[in-house]
LOKOLSE-95396 format. One record per residue (C-alpha): x, y, z; residue in one letter. Coordinates in Angstrom, 1 decimal. Layout:
BEGIN
+--------+--------+--------+------+
:     px :     py :     pz : type :
+--------+--------+--------+------+
:      X :      Y :      Z :    A :
...
+--------+--------+--------+------+
# end
This chain:
BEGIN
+--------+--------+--------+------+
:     px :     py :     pz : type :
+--------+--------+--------+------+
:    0.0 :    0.0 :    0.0 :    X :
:    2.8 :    2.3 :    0.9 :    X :
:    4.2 :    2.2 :   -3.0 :    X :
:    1.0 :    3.2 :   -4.2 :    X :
:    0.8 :    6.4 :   -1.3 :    X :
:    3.6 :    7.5 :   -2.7 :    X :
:    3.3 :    6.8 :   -6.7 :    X :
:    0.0 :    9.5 :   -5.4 :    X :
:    1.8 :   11.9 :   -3.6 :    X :
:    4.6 :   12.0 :   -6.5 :    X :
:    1.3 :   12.6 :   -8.9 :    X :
:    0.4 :   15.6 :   -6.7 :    X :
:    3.5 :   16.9 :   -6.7 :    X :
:    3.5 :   17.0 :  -10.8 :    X :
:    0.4 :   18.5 :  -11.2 :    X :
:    1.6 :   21.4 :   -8.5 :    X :
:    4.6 :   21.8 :  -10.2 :    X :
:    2.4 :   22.2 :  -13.7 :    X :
:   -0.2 :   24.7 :  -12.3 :    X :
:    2.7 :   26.9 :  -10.2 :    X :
:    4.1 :   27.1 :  -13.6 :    X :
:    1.3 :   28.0 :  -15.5 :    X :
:    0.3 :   31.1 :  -12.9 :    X :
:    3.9 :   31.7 :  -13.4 :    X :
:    3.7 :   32.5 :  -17.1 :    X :
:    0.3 :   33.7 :  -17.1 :    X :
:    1.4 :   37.3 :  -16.1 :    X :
:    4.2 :   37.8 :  -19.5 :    X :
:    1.4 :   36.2 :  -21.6 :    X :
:   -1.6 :   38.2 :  -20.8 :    X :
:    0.2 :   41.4 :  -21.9 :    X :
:    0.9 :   40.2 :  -25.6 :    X :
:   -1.3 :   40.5 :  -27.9 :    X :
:   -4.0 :   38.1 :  -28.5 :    X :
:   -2.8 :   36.2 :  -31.6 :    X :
:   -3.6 :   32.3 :  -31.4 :    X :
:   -4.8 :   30.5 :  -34.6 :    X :
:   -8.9 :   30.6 :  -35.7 :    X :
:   -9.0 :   26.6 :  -36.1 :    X :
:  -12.3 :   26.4 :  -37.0 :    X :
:  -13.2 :   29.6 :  -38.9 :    X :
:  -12.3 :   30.9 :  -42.5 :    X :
:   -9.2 :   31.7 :  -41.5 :    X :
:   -8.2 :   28.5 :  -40.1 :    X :
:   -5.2 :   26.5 :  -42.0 :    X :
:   -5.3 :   22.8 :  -42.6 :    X :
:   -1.7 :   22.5 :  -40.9 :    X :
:   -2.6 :   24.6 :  -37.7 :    X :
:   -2.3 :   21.2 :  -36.4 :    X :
:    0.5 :   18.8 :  -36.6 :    X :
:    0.0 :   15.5 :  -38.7 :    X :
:   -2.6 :   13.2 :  -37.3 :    X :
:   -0.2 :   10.9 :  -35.1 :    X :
:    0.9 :   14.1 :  -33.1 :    X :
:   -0.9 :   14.6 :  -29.9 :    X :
:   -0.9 :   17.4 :  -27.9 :    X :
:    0.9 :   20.0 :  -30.3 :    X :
:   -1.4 :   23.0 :  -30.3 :    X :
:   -3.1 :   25.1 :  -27.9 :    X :
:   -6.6 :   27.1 :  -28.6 :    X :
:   -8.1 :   29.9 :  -27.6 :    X :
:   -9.9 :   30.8 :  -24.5 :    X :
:  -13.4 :   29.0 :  -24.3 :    X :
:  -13.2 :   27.1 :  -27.2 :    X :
:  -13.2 :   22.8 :  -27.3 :    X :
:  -12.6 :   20.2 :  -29.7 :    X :
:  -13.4 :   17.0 :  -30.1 :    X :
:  -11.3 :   14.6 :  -31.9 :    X :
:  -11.7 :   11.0 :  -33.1 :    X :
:   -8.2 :    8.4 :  -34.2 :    X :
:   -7.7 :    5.4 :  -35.8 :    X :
:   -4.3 :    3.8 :  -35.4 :    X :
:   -3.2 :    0.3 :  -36.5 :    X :
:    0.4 :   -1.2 :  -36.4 :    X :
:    1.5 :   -4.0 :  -37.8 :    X :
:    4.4 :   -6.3 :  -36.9 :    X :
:    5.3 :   -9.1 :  -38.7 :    X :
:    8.8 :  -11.5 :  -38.0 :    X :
:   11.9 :  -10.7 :  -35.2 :    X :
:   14.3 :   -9.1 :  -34.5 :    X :
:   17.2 :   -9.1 :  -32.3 :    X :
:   19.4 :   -5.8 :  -32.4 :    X :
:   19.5 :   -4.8 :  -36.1 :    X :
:   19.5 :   -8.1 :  -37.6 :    X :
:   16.4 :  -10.3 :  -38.5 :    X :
:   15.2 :  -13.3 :  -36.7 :    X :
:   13.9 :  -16.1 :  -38.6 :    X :
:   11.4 :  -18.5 :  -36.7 :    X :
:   13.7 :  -21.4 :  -36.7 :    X :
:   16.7 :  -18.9 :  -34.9 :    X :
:   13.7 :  -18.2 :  -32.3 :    X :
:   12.6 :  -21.8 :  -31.9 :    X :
:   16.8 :  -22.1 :  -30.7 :    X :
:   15.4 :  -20.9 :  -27.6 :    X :
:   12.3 :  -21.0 :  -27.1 :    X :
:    9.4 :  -23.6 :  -27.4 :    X :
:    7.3 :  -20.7 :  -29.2 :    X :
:    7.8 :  -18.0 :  -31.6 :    X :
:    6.0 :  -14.9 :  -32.5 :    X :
:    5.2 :  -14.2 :  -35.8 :    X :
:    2.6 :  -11.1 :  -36.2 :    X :
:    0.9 :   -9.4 :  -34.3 :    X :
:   -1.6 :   -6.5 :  -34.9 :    X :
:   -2.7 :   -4.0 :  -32.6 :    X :
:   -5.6 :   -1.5 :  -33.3 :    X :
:   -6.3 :    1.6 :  -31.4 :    X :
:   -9.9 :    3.9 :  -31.1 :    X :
:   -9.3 :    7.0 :  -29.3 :    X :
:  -11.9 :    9.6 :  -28.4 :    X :
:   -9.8 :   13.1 :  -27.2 :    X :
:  -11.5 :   16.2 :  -25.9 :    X :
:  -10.0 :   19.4 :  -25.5 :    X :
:  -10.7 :   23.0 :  -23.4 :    X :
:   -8.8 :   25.8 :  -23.1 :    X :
:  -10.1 :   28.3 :  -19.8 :    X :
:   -7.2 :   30.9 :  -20.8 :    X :
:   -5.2 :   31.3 :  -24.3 :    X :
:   -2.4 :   30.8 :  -22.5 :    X :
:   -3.7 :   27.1 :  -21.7 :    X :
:   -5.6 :   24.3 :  -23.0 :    X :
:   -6.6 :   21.1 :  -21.1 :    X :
:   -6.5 :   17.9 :  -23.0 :    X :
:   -7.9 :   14.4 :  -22.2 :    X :
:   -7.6 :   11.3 :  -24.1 :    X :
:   -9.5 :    7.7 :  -24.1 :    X :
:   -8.0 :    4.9 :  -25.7 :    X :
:   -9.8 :    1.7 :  -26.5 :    X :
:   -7.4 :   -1.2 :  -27.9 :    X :
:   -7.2 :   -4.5 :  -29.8 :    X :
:   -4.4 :   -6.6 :  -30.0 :    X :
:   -3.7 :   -9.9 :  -31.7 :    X :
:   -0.8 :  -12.3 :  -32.0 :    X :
:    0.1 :  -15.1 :  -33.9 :    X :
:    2.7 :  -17.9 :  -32.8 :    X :
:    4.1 :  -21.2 :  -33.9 :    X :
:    5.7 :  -23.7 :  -32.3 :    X :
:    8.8 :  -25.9 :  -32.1 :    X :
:    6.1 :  -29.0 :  -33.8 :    X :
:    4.3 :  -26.5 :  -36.3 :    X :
:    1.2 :  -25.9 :  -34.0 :    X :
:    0.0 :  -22.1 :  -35.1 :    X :
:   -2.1 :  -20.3 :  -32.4 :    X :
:   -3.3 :  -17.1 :  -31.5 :    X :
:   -4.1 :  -14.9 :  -28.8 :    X :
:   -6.0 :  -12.0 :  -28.4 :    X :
:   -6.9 :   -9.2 :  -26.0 :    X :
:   -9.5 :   -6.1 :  -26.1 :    X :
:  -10.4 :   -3.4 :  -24.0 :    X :
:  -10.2 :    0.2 :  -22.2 :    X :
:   -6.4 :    1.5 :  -22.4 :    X :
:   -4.9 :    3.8 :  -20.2 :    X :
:   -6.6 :    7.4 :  -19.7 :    X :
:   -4.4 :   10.3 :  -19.8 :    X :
:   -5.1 :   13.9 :  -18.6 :    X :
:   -2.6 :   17.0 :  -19.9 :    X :
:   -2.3 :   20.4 :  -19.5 :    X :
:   -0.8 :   22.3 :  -22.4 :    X :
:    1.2 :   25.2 :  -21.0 :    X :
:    2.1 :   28.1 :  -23.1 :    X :
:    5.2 :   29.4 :  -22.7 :    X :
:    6.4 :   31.7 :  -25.6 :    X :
:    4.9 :   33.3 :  -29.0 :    X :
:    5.2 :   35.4 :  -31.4 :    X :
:    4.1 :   36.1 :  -35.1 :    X :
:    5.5 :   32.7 :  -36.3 :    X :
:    6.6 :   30.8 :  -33.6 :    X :
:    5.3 :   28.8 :  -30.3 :    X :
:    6.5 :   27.2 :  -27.6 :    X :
:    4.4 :   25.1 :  -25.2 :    X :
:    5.1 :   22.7 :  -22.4 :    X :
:    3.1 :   19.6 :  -21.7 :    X :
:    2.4 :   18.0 :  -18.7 :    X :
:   -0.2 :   15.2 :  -18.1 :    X :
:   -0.7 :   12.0 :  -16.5 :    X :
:   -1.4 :    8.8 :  -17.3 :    X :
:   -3.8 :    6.8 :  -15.0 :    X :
:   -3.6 :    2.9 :  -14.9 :    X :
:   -7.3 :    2.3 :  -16.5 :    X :
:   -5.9 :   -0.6 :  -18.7 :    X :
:   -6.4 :   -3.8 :  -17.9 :    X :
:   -2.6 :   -6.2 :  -16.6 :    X :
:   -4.8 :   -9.2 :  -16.6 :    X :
:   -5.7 :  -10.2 :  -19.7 :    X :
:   -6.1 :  -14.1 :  -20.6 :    X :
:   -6.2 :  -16.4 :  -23.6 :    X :
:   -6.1 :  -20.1 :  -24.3 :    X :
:   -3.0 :  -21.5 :  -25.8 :    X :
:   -1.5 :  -25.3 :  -26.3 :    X :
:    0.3 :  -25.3 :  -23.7 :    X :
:   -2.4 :  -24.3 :  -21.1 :    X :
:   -4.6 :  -27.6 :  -21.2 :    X :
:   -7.8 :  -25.5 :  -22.0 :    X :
:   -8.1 :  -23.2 :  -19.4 :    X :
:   -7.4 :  -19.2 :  -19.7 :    X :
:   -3.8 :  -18.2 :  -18.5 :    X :
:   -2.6 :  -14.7 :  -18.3 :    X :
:   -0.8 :  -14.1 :  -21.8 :    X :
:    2.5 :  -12.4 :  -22.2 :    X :
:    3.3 :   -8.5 :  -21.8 :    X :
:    2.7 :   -6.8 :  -25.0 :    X :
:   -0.6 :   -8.7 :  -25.2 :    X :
:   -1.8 :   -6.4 :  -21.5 :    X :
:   -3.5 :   -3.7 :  -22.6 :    X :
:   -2.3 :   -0.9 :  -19.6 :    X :
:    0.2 :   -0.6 :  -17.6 :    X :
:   -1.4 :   -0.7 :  -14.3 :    X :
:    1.0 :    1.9 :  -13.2 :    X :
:    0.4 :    5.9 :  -12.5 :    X :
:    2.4 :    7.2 :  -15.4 :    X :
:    4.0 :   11.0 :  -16.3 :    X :
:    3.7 :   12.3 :  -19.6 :    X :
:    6.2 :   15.4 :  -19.5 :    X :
:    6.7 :   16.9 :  -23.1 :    X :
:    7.7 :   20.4 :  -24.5 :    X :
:    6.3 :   21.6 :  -28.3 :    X :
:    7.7 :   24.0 :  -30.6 :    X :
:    5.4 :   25.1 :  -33.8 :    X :
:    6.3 :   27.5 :  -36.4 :    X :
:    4.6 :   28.7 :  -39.7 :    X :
:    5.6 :   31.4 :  -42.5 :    X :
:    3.5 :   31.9 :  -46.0 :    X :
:    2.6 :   28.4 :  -47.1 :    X :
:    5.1 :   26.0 :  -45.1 :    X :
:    4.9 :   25.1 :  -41.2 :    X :
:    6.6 :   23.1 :  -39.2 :    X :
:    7.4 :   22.0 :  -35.8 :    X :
:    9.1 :   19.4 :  -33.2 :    X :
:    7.8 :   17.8 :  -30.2 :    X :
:    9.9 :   15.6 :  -27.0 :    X :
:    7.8 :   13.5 :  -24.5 :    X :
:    8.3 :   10.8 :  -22.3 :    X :
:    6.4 :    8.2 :  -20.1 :    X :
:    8.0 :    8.2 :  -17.3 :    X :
:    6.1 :    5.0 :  -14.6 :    X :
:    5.8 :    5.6 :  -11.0 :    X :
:    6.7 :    3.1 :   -8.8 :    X :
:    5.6 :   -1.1 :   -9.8 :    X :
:    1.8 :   -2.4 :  -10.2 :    X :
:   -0.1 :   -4.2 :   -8.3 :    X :
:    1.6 :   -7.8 :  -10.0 :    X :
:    5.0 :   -6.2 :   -9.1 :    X :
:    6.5 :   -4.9 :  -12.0 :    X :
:    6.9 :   -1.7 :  -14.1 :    X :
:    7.1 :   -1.2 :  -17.3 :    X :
:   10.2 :    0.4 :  -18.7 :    X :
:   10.1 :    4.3 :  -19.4 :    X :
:    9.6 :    5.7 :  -23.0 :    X :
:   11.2 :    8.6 :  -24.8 :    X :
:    9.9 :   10.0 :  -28.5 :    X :
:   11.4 :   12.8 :  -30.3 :    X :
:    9.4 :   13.9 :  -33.8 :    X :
:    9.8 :   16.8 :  -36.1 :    X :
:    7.7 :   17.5 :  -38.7 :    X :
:    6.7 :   20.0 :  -42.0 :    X :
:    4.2 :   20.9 :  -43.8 :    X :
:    3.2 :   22.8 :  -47.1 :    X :
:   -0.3 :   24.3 :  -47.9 :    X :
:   -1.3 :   22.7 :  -51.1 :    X :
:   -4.3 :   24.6 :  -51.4 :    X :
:   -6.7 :   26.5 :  -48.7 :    X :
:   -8.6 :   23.4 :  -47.4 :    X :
:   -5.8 :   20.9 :  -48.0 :    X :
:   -1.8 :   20.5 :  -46.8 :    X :
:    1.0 :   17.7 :  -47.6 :    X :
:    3.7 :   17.0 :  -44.7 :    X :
:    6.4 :   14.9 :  -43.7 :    X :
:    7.1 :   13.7 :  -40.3 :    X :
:   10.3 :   11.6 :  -38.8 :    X :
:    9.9 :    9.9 :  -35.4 :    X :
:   12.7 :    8.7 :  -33.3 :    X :
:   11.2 :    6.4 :  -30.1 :    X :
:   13.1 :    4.7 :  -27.4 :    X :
:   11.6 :    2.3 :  -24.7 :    X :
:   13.1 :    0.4 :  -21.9 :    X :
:   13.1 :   -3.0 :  -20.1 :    X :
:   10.7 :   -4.0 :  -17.2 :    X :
:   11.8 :   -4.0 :  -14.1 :    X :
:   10.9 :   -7.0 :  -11.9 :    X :
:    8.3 :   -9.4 :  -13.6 :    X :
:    5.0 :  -10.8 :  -13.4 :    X :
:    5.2 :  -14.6 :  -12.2 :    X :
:    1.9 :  -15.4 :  -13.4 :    X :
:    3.4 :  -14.3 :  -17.0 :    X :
:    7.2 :  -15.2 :  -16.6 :    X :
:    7.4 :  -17.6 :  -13.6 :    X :
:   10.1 :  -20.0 :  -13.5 :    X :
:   10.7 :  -21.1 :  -17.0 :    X :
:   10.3 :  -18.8 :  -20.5 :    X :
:    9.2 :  -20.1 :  -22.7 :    X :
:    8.5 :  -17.3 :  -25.5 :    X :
:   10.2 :  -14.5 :  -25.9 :    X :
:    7.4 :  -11.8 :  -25.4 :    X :
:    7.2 :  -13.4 :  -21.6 :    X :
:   10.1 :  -12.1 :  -20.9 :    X :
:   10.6 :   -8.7 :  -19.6 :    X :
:   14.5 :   -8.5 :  -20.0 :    X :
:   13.2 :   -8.5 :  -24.2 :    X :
:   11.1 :   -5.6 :  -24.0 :    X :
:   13.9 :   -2.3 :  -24.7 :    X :
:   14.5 :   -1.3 :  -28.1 :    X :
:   15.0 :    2.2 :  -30.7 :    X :
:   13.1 :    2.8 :  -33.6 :    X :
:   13.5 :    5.5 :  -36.2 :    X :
:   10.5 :    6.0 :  -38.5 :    X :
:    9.8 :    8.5 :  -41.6 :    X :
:    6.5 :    9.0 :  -43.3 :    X :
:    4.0 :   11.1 :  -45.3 :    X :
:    0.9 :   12.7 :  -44.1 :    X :
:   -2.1 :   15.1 :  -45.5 :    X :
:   -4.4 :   17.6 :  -43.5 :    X :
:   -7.6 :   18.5 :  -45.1 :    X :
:  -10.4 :   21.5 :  -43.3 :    X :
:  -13.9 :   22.1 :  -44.7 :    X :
:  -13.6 :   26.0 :  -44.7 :    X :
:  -17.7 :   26.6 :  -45.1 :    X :
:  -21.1 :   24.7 :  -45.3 :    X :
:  -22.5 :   22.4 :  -42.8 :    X :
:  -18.7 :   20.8 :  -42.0 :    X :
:  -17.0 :   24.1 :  -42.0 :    X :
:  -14.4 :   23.4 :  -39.1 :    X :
:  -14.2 :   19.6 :  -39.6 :    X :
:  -10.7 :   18.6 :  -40.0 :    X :
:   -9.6 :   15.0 :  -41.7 :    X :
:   -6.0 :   14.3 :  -40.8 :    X :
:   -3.8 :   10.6 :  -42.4 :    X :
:   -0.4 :    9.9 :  -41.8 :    X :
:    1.9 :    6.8 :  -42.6 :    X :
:    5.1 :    5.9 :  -40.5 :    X :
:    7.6 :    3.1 :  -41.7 :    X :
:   10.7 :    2.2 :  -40.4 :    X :
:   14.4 :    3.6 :  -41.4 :    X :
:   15.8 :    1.8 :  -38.6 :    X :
:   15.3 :   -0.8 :  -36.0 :    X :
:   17.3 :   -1.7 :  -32.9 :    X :
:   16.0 :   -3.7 :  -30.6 :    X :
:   16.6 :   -6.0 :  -27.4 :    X :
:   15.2 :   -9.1 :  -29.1 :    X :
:   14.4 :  -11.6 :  -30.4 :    X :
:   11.4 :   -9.1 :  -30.5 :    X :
:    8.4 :   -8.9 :  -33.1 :    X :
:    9.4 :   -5.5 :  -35.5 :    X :
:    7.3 :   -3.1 :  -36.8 :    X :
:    6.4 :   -2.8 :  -40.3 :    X :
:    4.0 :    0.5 :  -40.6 :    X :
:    1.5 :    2.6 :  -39.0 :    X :
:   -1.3 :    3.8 :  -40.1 :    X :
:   -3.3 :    6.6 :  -38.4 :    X :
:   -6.4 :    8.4 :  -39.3 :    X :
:   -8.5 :   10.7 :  -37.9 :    X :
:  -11.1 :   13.4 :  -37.3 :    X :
:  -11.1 :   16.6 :  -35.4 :    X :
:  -13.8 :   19.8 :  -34.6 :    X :
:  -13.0 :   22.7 :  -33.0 :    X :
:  -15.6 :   25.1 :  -31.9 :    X :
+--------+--------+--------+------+
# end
């Protein structure tokens, strides 16, 4: 219990820290002049926001919301162990089961409120999907599957400086451990009955969770552009005594304004995630024997490039809807394997402002 009294107090302590700072600026940003982006009106731009897969990378206006709606889906297909592929047979060295694919969906419903220009409020609901195929060392193919409510985060996006073309914002939220650690599935090996299935197949990570991030966006004539740094950074172990590791993403990206209602970007995405620490013995327990149960094969980089298009109805009964899709595929992949790798990402989405 006491791990779990503190994880709280370290919570409190965040969100402190983030308001203090935010009364701190408010002062220097209440005497400029009231210049933040119309994102719903005729005026708006279809890159005043950031390709789809960016969250959290604009601010809006005092009073105004928006609702937002994305799709993602990766797929992963084969292994990896550092920067050289894994065939099955190389896994099956070591382990009774192997990996092959694995899909994993994503719906997420986001709402946003600014009381103050100089800061916005953002809250985001995942719902997840994940499936996995395997094979064995005697050619038995299974696989497992898991679905439910993700992790909930709340963030509040903190304006710190602006002018004409360029803004800087600081973001600090929190994750809360909504997601279920518990998820179960039949396999061969479990005689029938439901066991708990491996770590990437958990839909949360049952741990409080802080999301600290600073976003720079800047914009002349036609072109925009911008960069954003965040990290997950766990608080203390779950309830089945572990943590997950900590996760750290850098992305820049730019933009060009096709036409009024429609803009062509490019974004690159560099994201690094760690080890567990500890383990779950209903997952790991005393022998291994698949990789994805093991929590000393979870770390790994990836570096990922890809295309994306914004799109805004300017007028009529959508004027203010805003259609965002982006691609990401991987340049490079490092990781602490063998380890299913990604192949692409696909995310698509809607968003309102009003």
């Amino acid at each position: 219990m006491s791990k779990y009294i503190e994880c709280g107090r370290m919570a409190a302590r965040a969100c402190v820290f983030a308001c203090a700072l935010a009364i701190a600026v408010q002062p220097a940003l209440a005497e400029e002049q009231h210049q933040h982006h119309d994102h719903s009106g005729p005026n708006a731009r279809p890159d005043d926001h950031a390709p789809i897969g960016v969250m959290g990378e604009h601010l809006h206006g005092a009073g105004e919301w928006m609702v937002s709606y994305r799709y993602m889906k990766m797929h992963m297909d084969g292994n990896r162990d550092g920067k050289k592929g894994e065939s099955r047979g190389d896994v099956h060295d070591d382990f009774m089961v192997a990996p092959d694919e694995m899909d994993m969906e994503m719906h997420m419903l986001g709402f946003m409120y600014a009381p103050r220009d100089f800061l916005t409020f953002m809250v985001m609901v995942p719902f997840v999907k994940k499936s996995m195929d395997h094979t064995t060392r005697m050619d038995a193919e299974f696989t497992t599957k898991s679905t439910g409510l993700g992790d909930i985060s709340a963030t509040a996006l903190i304006k710190l400086w602006r002018n004409d073309d360029h803004n800087v914002h600081l973001n600090a939220g929190l994750s809360v451990p909504t997601g279920s650690i518990s998820e179960r599935d039949e396999t061969p090996m479990s005689m029938g009955a439901n066991v708990v299935i491996p770590y990437p197949m958990q839909i949360g990570s049952g741990t409080l969770d802080l999301l600290p991030g600073i976003t720079y966006n800047g914009e002349r004539d036609d072109i925009s552009w911008g960069a954003q740094a965040r990290g997950t950074i766990r608080l203390g172990k779950n309830k089945h005594d572990y943590r997950m590791g900590n996760n750290y993403l850098l992305t820049g990206w730019g933009a060009y304004q096709v036409l009024d209602w429609m803009s062509a970007g490019l974004r690159m995405q560099y994201n690094q995630w760690f080890n567990y620490k500890s383990k779950d013995e209903r997952i790991t327990g005393d022998m291994i024997i698949v990789p994805t149960a093991d929590p000393d094969r979870r770390a790994g980089k990836r570096l990922e490039l890809g295309p994306s298009v914004n799109l805004i109805a300017l007028n009529g009964p959508l004027a203010g809807v805003r259609v965002g899709v982006e691609a990401l595929f991987p340049l490079v992949r490092d990781l602490d394997g063998p380890q299913l790798e990604t192949d692409w990402t696909l995310i698509a989405g809607l968003q309102y402002a009003f």
